[in-house]
Structure formats: C-alpha cells, structure tokens
C-alpha positions as CSV (number, residue, x, y, z in Angstrom):
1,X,85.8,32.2,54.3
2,X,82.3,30.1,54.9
3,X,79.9,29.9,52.4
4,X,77.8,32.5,54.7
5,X,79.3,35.1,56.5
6,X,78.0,36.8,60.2
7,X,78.6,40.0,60.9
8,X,79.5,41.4,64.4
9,X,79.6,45.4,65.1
10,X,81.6,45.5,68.6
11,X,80.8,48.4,69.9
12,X,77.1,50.4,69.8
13,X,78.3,54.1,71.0
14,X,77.4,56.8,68.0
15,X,79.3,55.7,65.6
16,X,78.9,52.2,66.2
17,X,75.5,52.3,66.1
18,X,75.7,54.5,62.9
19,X,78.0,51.7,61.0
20,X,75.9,48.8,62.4
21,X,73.0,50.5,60.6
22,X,74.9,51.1,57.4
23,X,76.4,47.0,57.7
24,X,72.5,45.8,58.5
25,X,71.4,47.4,55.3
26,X,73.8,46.0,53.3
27,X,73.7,42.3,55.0
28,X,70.2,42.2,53.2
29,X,71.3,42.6,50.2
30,X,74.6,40.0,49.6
31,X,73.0,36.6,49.8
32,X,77.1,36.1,51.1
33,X,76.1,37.9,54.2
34,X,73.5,36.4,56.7
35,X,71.0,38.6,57.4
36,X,70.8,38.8,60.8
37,X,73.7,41.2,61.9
38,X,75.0,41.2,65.6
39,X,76.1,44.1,67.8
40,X,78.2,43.2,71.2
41,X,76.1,46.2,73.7
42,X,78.0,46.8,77.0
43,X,75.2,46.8,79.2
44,X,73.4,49.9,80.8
45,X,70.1,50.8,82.0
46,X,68.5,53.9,79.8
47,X,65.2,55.2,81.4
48,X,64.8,51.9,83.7
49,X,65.1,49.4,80.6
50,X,68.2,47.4,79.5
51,X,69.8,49.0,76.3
52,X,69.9,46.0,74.7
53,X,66.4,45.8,74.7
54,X,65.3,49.0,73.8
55,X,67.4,48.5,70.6
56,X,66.1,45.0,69.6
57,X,62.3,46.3,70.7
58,X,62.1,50.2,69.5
59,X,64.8,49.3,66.7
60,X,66.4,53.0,68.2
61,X,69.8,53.8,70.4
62,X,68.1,56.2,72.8
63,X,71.4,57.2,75.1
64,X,73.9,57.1,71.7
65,X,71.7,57.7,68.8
66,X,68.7,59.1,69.4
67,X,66.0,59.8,66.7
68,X,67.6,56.8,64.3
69,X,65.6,54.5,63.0
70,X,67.5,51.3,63.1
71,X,67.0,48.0,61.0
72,X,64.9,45.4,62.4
73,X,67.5,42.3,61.3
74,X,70.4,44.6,63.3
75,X,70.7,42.1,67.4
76,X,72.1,43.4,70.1
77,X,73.9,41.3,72.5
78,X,74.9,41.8,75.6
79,X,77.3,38.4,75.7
80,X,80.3,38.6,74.2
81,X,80.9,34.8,74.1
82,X,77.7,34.6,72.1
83,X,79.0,37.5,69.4
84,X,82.3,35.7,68.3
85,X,81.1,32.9,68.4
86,X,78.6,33.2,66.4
87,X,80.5,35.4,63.7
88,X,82.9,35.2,61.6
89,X,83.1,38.9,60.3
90,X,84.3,42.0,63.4
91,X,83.8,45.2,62.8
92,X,85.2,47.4,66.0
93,X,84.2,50.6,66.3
94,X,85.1,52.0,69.9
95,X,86.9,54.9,71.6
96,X,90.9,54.1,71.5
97,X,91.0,53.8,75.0
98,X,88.6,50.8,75.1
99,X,89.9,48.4,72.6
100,X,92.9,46.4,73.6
101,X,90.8,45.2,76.9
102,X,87.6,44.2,74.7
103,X,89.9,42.1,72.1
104,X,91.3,40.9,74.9
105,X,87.2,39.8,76.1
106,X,87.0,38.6,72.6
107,X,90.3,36.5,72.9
108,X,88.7,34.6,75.6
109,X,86.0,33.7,74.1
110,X,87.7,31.0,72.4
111,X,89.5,31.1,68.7
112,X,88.4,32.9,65.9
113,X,86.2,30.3,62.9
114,X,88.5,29.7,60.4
115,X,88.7,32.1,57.8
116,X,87.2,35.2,60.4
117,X,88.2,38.7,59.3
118,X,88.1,42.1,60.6
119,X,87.8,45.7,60.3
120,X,88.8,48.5,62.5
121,X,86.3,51.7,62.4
122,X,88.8,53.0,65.5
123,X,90.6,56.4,64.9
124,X,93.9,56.4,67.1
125,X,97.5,54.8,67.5
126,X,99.6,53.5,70.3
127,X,103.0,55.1,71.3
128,X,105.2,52.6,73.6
129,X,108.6,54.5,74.0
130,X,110.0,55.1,70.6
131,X,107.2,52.4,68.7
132,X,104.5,53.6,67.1
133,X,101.7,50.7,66.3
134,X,98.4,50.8,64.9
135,X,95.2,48.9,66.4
136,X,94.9,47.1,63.5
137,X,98.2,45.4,64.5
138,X,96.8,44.5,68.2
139,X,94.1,42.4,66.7
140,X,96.4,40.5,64.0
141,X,98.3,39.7,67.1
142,X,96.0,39.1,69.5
143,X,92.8,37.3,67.6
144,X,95.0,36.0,64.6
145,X,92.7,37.8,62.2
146,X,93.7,39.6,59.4
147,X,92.2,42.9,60.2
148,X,91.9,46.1,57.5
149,X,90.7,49.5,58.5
150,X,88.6,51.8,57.6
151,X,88.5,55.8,58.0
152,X,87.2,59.3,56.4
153,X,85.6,62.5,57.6
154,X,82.4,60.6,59.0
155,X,80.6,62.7,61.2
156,X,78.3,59.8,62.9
157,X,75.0,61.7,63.1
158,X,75.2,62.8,59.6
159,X,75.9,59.5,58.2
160,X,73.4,58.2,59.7
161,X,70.6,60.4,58.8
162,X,72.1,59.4,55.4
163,X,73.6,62.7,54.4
164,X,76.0,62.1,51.3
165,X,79.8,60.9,52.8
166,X,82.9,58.8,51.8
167,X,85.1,56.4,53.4
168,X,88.4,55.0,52.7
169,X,89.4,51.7,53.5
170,X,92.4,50.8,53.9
171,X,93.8,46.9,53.3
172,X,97.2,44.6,52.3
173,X,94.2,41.5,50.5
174,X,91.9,43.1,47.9
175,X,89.6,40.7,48.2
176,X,88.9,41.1,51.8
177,X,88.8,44.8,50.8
178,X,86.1,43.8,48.1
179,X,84.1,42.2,50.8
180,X,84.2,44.9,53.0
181,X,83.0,47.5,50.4
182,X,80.2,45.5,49.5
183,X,79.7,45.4,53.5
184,X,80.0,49.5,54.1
185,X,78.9,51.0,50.9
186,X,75.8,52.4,50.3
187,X,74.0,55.3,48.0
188,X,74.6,58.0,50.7
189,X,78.1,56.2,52.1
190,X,80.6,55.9,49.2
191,X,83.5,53.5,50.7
192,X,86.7,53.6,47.7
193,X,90.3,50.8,49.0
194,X,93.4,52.1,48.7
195,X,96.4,49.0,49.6
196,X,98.0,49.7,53.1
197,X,96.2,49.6,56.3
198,X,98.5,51.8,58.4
199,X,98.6,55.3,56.5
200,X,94.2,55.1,56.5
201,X,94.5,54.9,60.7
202,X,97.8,57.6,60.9
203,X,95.6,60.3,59.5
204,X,92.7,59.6,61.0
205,X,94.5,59.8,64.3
206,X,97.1,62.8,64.1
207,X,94.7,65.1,62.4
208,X,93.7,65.7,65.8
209,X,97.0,67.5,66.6
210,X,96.4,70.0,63.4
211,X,92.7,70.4,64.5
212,X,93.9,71.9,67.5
213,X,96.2,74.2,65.8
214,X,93.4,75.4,63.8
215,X,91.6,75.7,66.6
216,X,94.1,78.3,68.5
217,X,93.8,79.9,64.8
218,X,90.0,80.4,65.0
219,X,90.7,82.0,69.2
220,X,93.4,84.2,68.2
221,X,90.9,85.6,65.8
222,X,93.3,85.3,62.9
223,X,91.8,84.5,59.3
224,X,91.2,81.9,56.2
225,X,95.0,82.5,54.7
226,X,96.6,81.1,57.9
227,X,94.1,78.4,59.0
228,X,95.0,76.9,55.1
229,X,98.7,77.4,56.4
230,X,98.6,75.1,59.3
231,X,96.1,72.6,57.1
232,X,98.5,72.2,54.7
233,X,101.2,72.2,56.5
234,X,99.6,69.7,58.7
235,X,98.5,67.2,56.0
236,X,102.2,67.2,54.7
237,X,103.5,66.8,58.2
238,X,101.3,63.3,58.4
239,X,102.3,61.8,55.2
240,X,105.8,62.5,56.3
241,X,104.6,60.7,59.4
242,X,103.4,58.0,57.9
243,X,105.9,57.6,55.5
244,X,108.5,57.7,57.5
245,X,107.7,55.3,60.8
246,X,105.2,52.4,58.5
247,X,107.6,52.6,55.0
248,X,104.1,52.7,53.3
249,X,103.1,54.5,50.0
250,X,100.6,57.3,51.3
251,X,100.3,59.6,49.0
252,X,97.0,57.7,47.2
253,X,95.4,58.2,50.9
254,X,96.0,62.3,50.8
255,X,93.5,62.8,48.4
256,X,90.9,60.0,50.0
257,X,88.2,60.7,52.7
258,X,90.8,59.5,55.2
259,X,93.0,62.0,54.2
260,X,92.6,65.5,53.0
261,X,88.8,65.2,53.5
262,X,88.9,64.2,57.3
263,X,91.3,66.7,58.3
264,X,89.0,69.4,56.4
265,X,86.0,68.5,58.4
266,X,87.8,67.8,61.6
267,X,89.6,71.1,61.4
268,X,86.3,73.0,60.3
269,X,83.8,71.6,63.0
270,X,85.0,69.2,65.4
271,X,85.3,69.2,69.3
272,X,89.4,69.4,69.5
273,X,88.7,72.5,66.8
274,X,86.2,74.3,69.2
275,X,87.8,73.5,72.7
276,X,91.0,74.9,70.9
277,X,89.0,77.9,69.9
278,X,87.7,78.3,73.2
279,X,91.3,78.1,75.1
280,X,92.9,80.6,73.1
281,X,89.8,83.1,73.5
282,X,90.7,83.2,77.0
283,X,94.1,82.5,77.0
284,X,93.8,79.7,79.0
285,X,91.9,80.7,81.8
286,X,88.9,78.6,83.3
C-alpha cells in the first residue's frame, strides 16, 4: 500500500454520492488518506450545466441527491483514465446492471498501482447457468485487485442526512478491512467486519426475493404474524443459500446490518415491498 492512499468513489447516483460524502469526511481525518477524494461522474447535463460541475461548484448532486450538502475536498471527474489513475483506493457503488462494463472502462485504463484495493457498495449477484458469482469476484478477476464488500440496511437519503445506521463489511485480509472501516465509519454510520466477502453481497442481494413476498403479504391484507413468517423464513432460506453454493461461515452476518437488519428495512419500506403491495391489491391488473 503507498505511504498515501487516493480514494476513488465510481459511481455518483444516490447512494454513490451518499458514500462519497461519508469517504470525503473521513479522508480529512487519516493523515493515510489524501484529502482530495475523487468521484468518476458519467456525464449529463442537469438544468443546462454539466453535472460534474455543479458538484465541484454548488458542492450538491442536484438530479441524485438533492438538498445534500457535499464536502468541498470530494472532485468529480468525468474521465475515467484520470480516476484510476490517479487512485489507488475503488469504491463502486452502481446499479448491478452497470458494473461489469465500467470495470471493464477501468481495465483499459491501464493496470491498477501496486498495492490498489477495492470495495464493492453494489447489492446483487450474477447467475450463469448453474454458477452463482458475486461482483466482488469480477473485479478480483478483471482489475487484479483484492476487492471486499460492504452492505447493510442503508437507505441512501437517510444516511446522508446523517440519520444513525450500520454497515457490515465483509472481507478475507483484516487489515484491508481495518482500512476500510477507518474509510466508511463515522458517528452517524457505524461500519462493524465480519471475515468472508460473499455471505455480506448474498443477503444484500436475495432479500429482494423475500421483500416481495412481504409485499404480496401487505396486498392480500394479511397481518404482523405472517409477514414475521415469511421474514424468518426468508432470512433462514439465505443463510442456507449462502452456505450452501460459497461454503462460507454465515451465520456472524445474520445478526449484522447486512443481514437481519437489511432484510427488516427492505421488507418494511422499500420499492420491491410496495410494488409487491400494489400487485396483489389488484391482483395483477394494470
């Protein structure tokens, strides 16, 4: 690792923005970290001005997280080529779909510096037949990184109007995990490690599935008893899940922020929840 390490958010929707601000106020404070922190910005025009700029002039995300204050040492870049290589430390946080074309932009920007880690903030897995793999695998692969992950019930708004939350990373080197706490925690963001990278992406990724279960629950008007059923039933379903296809120990991440505490929150208020709700209402008609 170099004496000084640059950070890199790729990615600047919601929740990138939202863990770019959390990783510029903590870059301030480790003399390890350069205070400058970079964050790769697809490009887009937001009422007739580059969002690139409006985030490095009004220090705010208009279009993905509007009414944020962000920090003034947090860059936005448009150029990918400039953003690895002038980092060292990768923090991607994108939708699923998205990220096996952008490490492939970041693959051609030339290798990784010696000694470059990363993080995955991305909740999702790939199924190829009868293989299951994790993203975190794709950028091992593909950037020759060592790449850890990190998950929990992180509503991106909330987070960053610093209402209290956890997080739960996930990683197989404890001291890369030790630099990445240092990197994500903060007063209102409590980040705890657990070893193992793939059970911390399973359940933030098939809690999705028992969301929507929950959701028909809510539609069909049914009450508390059964939509603690299908939670519990779905939490056991994922560490069987996990257990089964990545031969890891999950059980420590059940009773993290990626486990039983995402799938609470998800299951309570989020959009697979509600469209779920709103299908069953209506039994499926438009």
């Amino acid at each position: 690792m170099a004496t000084e390490s640059k950070v890199c958010v790729i990615g600047c929707g919601n929740w990138g923005t939202a863990s770019a601000k959390l990783v510029a106020e903590n870059a301030t404070r480790y003399p390890q970290f350069n205070n400058t922190v970079r964050i790769w910005v697809l490009e887009e025009i937001v009422e007739g001005r580059k969002l690139s700029e409006i985030i490095n002039t009004d220090h705010e995300n208009k279009k993905y997280l509007p009414g944020i204050k962000l920090p003034s040492n947090l860059l936005a870049v448009p150029d990918m080529k400039e953003c690895v290589q002038e980092s060292n430390i990768f923090v991607i946080v994108l939708p699923h779909q998205f990220v096996n074309s952008t490490i492939k932009k970041m693959k051609e920007c030339g290798p990784m510096k010696p000694g470059s880690l990363c993080i995955s903030l991305v909740k999702g897995i790939e199924l190829a037949g009868r293989d299951v793999s994790c993203f975190t695998d794709n950028v091992e692969r593909d950037l020759g990184i060592p790449c850890l992950a990190l998950s929990g019930a992180n509503v991106a708004t909330n987070v960053a109007m610093e209402e209290f939350s956890e997080a739960t990373i996930g990683y197989n080197d404890k001291e890369h995990a030790r630099l990445f706490q240092k990197l994500f925690d903060r007063p209102y963001f409590k980040v705890n490690c657990v070893p193992g990278v793939a059970a911390v992406q399973i359940f933030g990724a098939i809690k999705n599935v028992v969301a929507i279960a929950a959701g028909f629950c809510d539609g069909l008007g049914l009450g508390s008893n059964t939509k603690a059923a299908i939670m519990r039933l779905g939490l056991k379903e994922i560490y069987n899940f996990a257990s089964r296809f990545f031969r890891e120990n999950s059980q420590e991440v059940v009773f993290e922020s990626a486990g039983v505490a995402d799938l609470i929150t998800t299951c309570i208020g989020g959009r697979n929840v509600r469209c779920a709700a709103e299908f069953a209402k209506h039994r499926g008609k438009k």
